[in-house]
C-alpha positions, 0 to 999 in steps of 0.5 A: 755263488751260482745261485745268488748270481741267477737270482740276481739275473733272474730278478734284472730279468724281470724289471728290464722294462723299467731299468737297465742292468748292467751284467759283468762278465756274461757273454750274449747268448740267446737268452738275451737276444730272446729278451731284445737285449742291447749288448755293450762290450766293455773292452778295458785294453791289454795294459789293464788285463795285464797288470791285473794278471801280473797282480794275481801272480804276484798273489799267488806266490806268497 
């Protein structure tokens, strides 16, 4: 899975002159920074965390 991930970044990479790409769950780091990237924090709020972690436990019980 890591690897279709990176070629997939890899790929966006290269185009962001042309495009936007929106990654999820990556943190900014250099690599980033290095490439003039615009950073957007998508904050979905305690309430969603929450049933989204009560939904996976629910899950994991049966």
């Amino acid at each position: 899975m890591h690897r279709a991930r990176f070629a997939a970044l890899s790929a966006a990479y290269r185009h962001l002159d042309k495009t936007d790409a929106y990654v999820i769950g990556a943190k900014a780091g250099t690599k980033y920074q290095r490439m003039d990237a615009r950073t957007v924090v998508v904050d979905s709020g305690r309430h969603i965390v929450m049933e989204g972690v009560e939904a996976y436990g629910k899950q994991g019980c049966q």
